[in-house]
N, C-alpha and C positions, 0 to 999 in steps of 0.2 A: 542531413535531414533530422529533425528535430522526434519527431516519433522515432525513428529508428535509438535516437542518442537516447531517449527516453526509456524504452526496449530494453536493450542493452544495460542500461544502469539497472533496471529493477532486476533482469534475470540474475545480478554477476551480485547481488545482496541476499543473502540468507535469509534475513530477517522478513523478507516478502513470501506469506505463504502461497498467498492469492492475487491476482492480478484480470481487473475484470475491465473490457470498455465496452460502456454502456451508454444507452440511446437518452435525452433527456438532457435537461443545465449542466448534469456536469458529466465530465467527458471516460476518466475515469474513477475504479473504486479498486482498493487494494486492502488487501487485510495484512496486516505486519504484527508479526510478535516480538516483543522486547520486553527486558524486563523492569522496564519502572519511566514513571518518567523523564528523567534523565538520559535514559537509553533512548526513548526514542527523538527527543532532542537530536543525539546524535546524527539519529540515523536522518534523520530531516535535515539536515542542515548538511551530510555530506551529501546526498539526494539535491538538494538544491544547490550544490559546489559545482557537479556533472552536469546537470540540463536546467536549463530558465523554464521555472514552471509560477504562471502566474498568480493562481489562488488553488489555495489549500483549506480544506476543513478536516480538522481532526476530531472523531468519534472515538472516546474511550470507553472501551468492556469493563464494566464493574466487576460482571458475574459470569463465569457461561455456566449458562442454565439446561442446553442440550446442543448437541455436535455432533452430526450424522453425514457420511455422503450414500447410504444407501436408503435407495428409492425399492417404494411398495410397488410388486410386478400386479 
């Protein structure tokens, strides 16, 4: 099964901190840290060696500006 195989590859890469599927065009969204371009090259390309994944958009972080996971009670 393709989700599964999908699954499976993001949990067993490091470089995946987040891994979101979400409602909307596209199906999911993942945050990956790496360090340079080249690096994430990499990690793309064996990512796409393991599962047929049809369209990709890559969003690069210039800046982080704020990084929080606690929420105001």
């Amino acid at each position: 099964d393709w989700q599964d195989s999908f699954l499976n590859a993001l949990l067993s890469r490091e470089e995946v901190l987040e891994a979101h599927r979400i409602a909307g065009d596209i199906d999911y969204i993942l945050k990956v840290r790496v360090r340079n371009a080249k690096a994430y090259d990499e990690f793309y390309q064996a990512l796409i060696s393991e599962v047929k994944i049809f369209n990709v958009t890559a969003l690069l972080s210039m800046e982080e500006i704020k990084s929080t996971q606690r929420l105001s009670v």
